[in-house]
C-alpha positions, 0 to 999 in steps of 0.5 A: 137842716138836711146836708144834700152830699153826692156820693163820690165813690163806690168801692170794695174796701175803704181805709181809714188812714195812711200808715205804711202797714195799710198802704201794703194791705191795700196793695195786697188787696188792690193786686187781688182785684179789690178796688181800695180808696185810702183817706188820710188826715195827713198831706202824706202816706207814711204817718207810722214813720213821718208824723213821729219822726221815727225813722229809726224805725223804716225797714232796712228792706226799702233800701233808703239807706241808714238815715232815712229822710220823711221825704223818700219815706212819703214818696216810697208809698205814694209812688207804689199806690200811683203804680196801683192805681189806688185812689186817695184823699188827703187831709179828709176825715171819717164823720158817721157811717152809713147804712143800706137800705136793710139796716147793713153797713153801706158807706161812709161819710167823710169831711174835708176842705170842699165839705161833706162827700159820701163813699160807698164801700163794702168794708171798713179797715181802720189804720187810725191811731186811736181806733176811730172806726170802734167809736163810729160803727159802736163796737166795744173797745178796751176800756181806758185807765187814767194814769200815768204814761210814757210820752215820747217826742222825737225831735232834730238837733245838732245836740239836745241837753239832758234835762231832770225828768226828762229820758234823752235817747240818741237814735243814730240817724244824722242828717248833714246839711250846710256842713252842720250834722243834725241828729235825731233824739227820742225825748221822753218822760212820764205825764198824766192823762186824766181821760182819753178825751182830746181836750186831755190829749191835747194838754198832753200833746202842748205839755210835751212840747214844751218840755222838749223844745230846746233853741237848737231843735231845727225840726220835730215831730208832728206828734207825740208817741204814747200808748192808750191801751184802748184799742179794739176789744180782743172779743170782737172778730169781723163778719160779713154783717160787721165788716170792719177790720183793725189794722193792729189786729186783721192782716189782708188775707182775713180781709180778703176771705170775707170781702167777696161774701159782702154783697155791696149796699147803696147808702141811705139815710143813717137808720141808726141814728143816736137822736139829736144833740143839739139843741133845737133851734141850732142848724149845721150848715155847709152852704157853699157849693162845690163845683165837682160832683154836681151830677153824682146821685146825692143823699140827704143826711142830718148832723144834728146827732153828732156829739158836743165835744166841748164849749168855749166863748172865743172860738178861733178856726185857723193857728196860722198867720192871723190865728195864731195872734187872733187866739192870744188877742182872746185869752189875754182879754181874758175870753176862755178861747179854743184854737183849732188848727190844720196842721200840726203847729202854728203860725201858718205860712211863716212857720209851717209854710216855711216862709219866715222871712218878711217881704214888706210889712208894718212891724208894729203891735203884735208883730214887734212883741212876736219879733222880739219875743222870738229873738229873746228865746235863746242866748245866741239868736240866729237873727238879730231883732230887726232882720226879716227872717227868724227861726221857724221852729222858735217862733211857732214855739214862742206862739204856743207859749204864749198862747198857753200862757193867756189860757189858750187851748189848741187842738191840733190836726183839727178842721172846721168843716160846717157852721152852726148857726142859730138863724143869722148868728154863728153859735159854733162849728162842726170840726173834725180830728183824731178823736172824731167829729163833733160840735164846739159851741162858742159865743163868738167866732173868729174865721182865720182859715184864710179861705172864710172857710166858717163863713161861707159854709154858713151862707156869706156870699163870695168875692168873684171880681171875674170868671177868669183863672186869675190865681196868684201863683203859688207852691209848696216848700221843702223842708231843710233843716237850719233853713228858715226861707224857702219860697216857691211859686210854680202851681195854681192851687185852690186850696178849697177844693180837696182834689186840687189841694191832694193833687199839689201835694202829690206834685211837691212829693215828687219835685223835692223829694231830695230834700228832707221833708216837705212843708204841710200847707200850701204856701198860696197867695190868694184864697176864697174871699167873703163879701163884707159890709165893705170892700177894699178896692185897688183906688182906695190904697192908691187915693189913701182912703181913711176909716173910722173904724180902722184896725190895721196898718197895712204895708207892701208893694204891689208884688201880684204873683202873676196877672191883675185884672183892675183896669187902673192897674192896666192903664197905670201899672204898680211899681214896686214902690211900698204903700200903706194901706188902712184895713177897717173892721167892717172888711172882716164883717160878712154880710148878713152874718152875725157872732163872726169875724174874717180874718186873713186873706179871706177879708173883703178886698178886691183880688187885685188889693191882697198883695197890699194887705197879706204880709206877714206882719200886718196880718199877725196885727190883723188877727190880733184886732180880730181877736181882741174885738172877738172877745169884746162881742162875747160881752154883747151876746156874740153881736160883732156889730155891737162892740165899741169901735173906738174902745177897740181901737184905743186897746190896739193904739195902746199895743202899738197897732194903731197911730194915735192920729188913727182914731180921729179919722172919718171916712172918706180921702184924707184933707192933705193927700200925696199927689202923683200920678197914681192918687191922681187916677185912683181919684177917678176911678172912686169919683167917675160920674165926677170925673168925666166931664173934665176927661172929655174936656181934657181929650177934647183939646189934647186928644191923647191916647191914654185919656182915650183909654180911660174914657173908654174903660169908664164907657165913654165913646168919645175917643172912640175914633182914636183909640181904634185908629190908633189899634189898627196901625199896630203890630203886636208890640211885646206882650206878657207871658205869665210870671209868678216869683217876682212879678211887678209892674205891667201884665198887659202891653200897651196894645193889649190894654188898648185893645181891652179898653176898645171892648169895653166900647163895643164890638170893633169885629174888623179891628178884632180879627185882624189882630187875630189874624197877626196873632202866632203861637209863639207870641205872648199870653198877654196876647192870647188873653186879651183876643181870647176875652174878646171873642168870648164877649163878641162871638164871630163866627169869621174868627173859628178858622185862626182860633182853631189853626192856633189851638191845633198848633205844635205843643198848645193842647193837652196840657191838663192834668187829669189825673195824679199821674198825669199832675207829676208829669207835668212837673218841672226841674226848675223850681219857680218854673213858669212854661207849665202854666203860661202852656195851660193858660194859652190853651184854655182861654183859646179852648174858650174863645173857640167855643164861644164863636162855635159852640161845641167845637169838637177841638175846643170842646176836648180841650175844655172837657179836659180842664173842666174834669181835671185835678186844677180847680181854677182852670175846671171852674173856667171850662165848665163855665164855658160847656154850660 
């Protein structure tokens, strides 16, 4: 199957990599007039010195002072290629060179989150570590001696123990946070490398990491330090008909001879292909559309002739918070199990997000086992066993344990980044990292991106529940040494869109860069979701829905991170009161898909139901469950469908997942339910054909206007009359303006639902516009959303003169962030700052109204076309939306 790939970019020279030495050569360049793009696999510039912690090792001349923090080291670089104007990527890997039209080299192929895009380019430099560039273009390399090799690891304590085969080295850097002096060590010592393949640099890279961890390490390096000797050969030099160049061996000015003696080719199909390596009746698919780039000239290429790089029955895409579990699940069960992760530990939010302390949860199973395994790992835990937070860098040292214990094999810095399929079942993916990219074939798979990554890249259909820019609030949190909580919500990011996800990394540089480092992964609350062969909704937690095929027991209260879209929340806000909620196996099978399971955020749930089911605890149980039943399927050909459901339930009972009483409940409302006044309405909202007769009755003889409202949201007019009546003697009452750290409860007012449930009816134009009419720019965005909603569904042209009047108002446009300069400016101090996103969410659903009642409303227009070609996708899909 041929992959359709826009091409994103031309330019003269395109850099494979982000270390300080390619940063200043790409500066050189950029200040002789060549226009440069850099793509790294990191979230950050500066890997030389930040990815090994070696900051012994940063010049003296960029004045960072004697101990050099991997925060000012990033943002020293970033800030000097923004100053440039130098394009860049971040956590996107090279796939396969391309050619022109004469066989001469024309461009690259490059993977990320979004999928596959294309950059033209003149030449190559490459500043990998391991010299990828001489693999993809064939170029002869030193050759590789197994044997024995100096392995180093740095890592940050207040002291560190010598230990026998181990060389400890004090590098006299000192860090001082909360009145503790951490230091910075070189740990080494020799171990073997059978092969420069990655499954053997990858038992290297775990070997070391066990060997040098210690219970007082607050921090360590991303990766180990060790010297292959494989590099390019001496023989090769550069030309213009092989225009690539080493960043150990070539300096700007060769580069900049031979550059304009390149005459620039468009890239066509690869006429240097190797022939195919898969077998014929497998096919790669990347099925998921990306939304930017849909009118950019698109080239057609086939992957089939990239490498096999290994096979394995369980293949478990994600080392985060269900990953990790799901990866130890497989290889206890005995499975021969390969996780792929990301970044450059495990765990996910809790570990590498920062975030290690749980809000709510139902610490059982899995979880309970990973508590108290984590609290026995030293003599003197900073946390007892029951306490909610634990120490970040012993409980992703504890999964690694454990997971290599199960025969677990990881691979680090690794991304999935297509799905091979034979027909309708999952076979394998397509995954890039250092050594390239290439297939794993498996037998069964196990989806724990948390953005059902694997399965829409393989055709699953994808949860929407509405057009709106309704994201959960989300950040990134700095890193500070002996702190194990840091918790942010001030961005919107979608972290499926590579953009997007650069573009909030090159905000978080800047907002923490007195801190010491910044986490490697968005810490985001909500994600892409599959649809599965069910899906959970807000009524079925609220009325306890049962399952008979239940694998989790959810706990949390409704702690949204911004606003909902259910209309029984709006009738009926949460609380803050905790409810268990039951998840099912069939949430996490896609539909239509066979061989895989979705684990994570991205199981099909209704938006409005994730802060019921994402705590920390119930997903580690979650990817557990998702885990063991992959393991189970690899006995029925990969065929999730197939597995013993009830066998599977008493294998997670016997963990202490499941209750006992569990596993003999069927579908449908348990017999002896709570009854309040939110099972009371989650009950009409899953039986409303049922429930309507009795509602008219109700209203009938009391006339109430909350029964008003919820005829009217279940398209009933029968108290039509009231509900408009009572509107239109209203002023506006307190509205919402948008919150995201600590948001519960209402997110509309009372009028505002009114309003949304009189929509729901039909158009009441003379009730509509007066509310308009009364609206002022500095009243709520609750406000603004709902009339925004309104016009947008009922166009009027009688509503253009005080949509524009509000949108032309002082401070309510401008706010998109265009480009990465224009992201940093909006930044914030104030850490969870909210007034950035309640400025946006007012202009562009006011930007939208407009458009909708005058189509092609110059103001709404610049507004709209602002969002829809800026950096924040929820915002860019919205207003693209609008302009088609």
């Amino acid at each position: 199957m041929k992959i359709s790939v826009p091409i994103i970019k031309q330019v003269d020279l395109l850099i494979l990599g982000g270390s300080s030495t390619v940063v200043e050569k790409a500066l050189a360049l950029r200040q002789q007039g060549h226009s440069v793009f850099l793509l790294t696999p990191y979230t950050y510039f500066g890997e030389d010195y930040c990815a090994g912690l070696n900051l012994h090792e940063v010049p003296q001349s960029w004045q960072l002072g004697d101990n050099p923090r991997p925060a000012q080291v990033k943002l020293t670089l970033l800030k000097k290629l923004l100053q440039a104007d130098i394009t860049f990527l971040f956590q996107s890997y090279p796939v396969k060179l391309l050619y022109g039209d004469k066989g001469q080299f024309a461009g690259l192929l490059i993977a990320n989150r979004s999928g596959f895009q294309v950059i033209a380019a003149k030449a190559l430099l490459d500043g990998s570590s391991n010299c990828l560039l001489a693999d993809l273009a064939a170029l002869p390399r030193k050759p590789f001696k197994p044997g024995k090799r100096k392995v180093e690891r740095i890592v940050l304590a207040e002291n560190y123990e010598n230990k026998p085969g181990l060389e400890v080295k004090d590098l006299k850097r000192v860090y001082r946070y909360d009145d503790k002096d951490y230091r910075l060590f070189q740990v080494s010592r020799e171990l073997n490398f059978d092969s420069n393949q990655q499954a053997c640099l990858s038992q290297v890279e775990c070997q070391m990491r066990k060997d040098s961890w210690q219970p007082q390490l607050v921090a360590a390096a991303d990766q180990c330090r060790y010297q292959l000797n494989d590099g390019i050969s001496i023989s090769y030099t550069p030309s213009t008909e092989s225009p690539y160049f080493f960043d150990s061996r070539h300096d700007s000015e060769e580069i900049a001879a031979i550059l304009p003696q390149i005459k620039a080719s468009a890239p066509v199909q690869d006429k240097k292909n190797t022939g195919r390596q898969l077998p014929e009746d497998l096919q790669v698919r990347r099925q998921d559309k990306y939304f930017r780039f849909e009118n950019a000239a698109h080239i057609e290429l086939e992957l089939h002739d990239l490498p096999i790089l290994e096979k394995c029955q369980v293949l478990v895409v994600g080392g985060g918070t269900a990953g990790a579990p799901a990866a130890i699940a497989a290889g206890r069960a005995g499975a021969k199990c390969i996780c792929l992760e990301s970044t450059s530990g495990l765990g996910g939010l809790c570990t590498m997000g920062r975030i290690g302390r749980y809000w709510y949860g139902n610490k059982v199973g899995f979880c309970h086992e990973l508590d108290r395994g984590v609290t026995e790992m030293g003599p003197q835990p900073k946390y007892p066993l029951e306490h909610n937070t634990k120490d970040t860098e012993w409980k992703r040292h504890w999964l690694l344990l454990e997971g290599d214990k199960a025969g677990v094999e990881y691979r680090f810095q690794h991304s999935a980044v297509a799905a091979l399929c034979r027909d309708e079942q999952l076979c394998g993916a397509l995954v890039c990292g250092p050594g390239g990219a290439g297939f794993i074939l498996a037998e069964a798979l196990v989806d724990a991106s948390g953005n059902a990554d694997l399965a829409l890249a393989a055709g699953a259909q994808q949860a929407r529940e509405t057009f709106e820019p309704a994201l959960q609030g989300a950040g990134l949190s700095p890193i500070i040494p002996g702190n194990d909580y840091s918790n942010t919500d001030y961005n919107f990011i979608s972290e499926e869109d590579i953009f997007d996800f650069t573009r909030a990394f090159v905000q978080a540089q800047h907002k923490f860069a007195k801190e010491f480092d910044l986490v490697q992964m968005a810490d985001t609350r909500e994600r892409r979701r599959m649809l599965g062969e069910i899906t959970l909704l807000p009524q079925d937690f609220y009325a306890q829905r049962c399952y008979d095929d239940t694998i989790c027991l959810a706990r949390s209260n409704f702690d949204t991170h911004g606003f909902i879209v259910s209309p029984m929340f709006m009738l009926q806000p949460p609380n803050e009161e905790p409810y268990f909620a039951k998840v099912p196996f069939r949430a996490l099978l896609p539909k239509g898909l066979e061989g895989l399971l979705v684990t994570g955020l991205a199981v099909s749930a209704h938006r409005d139901c994730l802060p019921l089911i994402r705590m920390q605890p119930d997903v580690h149980n979650q990817g557990y469950a998702a885990g063991l039943a992959a393991s189970m399927a690899v006995k029925q050909n990969g065929k999730m469908r197939r597995i013993d459901i009830k066998k599977l339930q008493k294998q997670l009972h016997e963990c202490g997942i499941l209750e006992k009483e569990i596993l003999q409940e069927k579908d449908g409302l348990p017999p002896n339910p709570i009854v309040n006044e939110y099972t009371r309405l989650a009950k009409i909202f899953m039986q409303p054909d049922k429930a309507l007769p009795e509602l008219q009755k109700k209203f009938a003889g009391e006339q109430d206007l909350f029964t008003a409202q919820l005829l009217a949201f279940m398209g009933d007019n029968s108290a039509r009359e009231l509900l408009a009546r009572h509107i239109d003697d209203q002023q506006w009452d307190q509205g919402w303006d948008y919150r995201g750290m600590g948001q519960f409860g209402a997110c509309v007012s009372p009028l505002d639902c009114q309003l949304i449930a009189l929509a729901n009816l039909d158009n009441a134009e003379i009730i509509f516009l007066r509310k308009l009419e009364q609206l002022q720019p500095e009243q709520a965005f609750s406000h603004f959303r709902v009339m925004s909603l309104i016009f947008m569904k009922y166009p009027n042209r009688a509503a253009i003169e005080k949509l524009e009047s509000l949108l032309a108002a002082p401070g309510m446009a401008n706010h998109a962030q265009t480009d990465y300069k224009a992201a940093v400016a909006a930044m914030r101090e104030t850490v969870n700052d909210n007034s950035v996103r309640n400025a946006q969410l007012k202009e562009i659903y006011l930007a939208r109204a407009l458009n909708a009642c005058q189509p092609g409303h110059l103001l709404a227009r610049r507004s709209l076309l602002s969002y829809a070609e800026g950096l924040q996708a929820c915002y860019a899909i919205f207003a693209r939306e609008a302009l088609e």
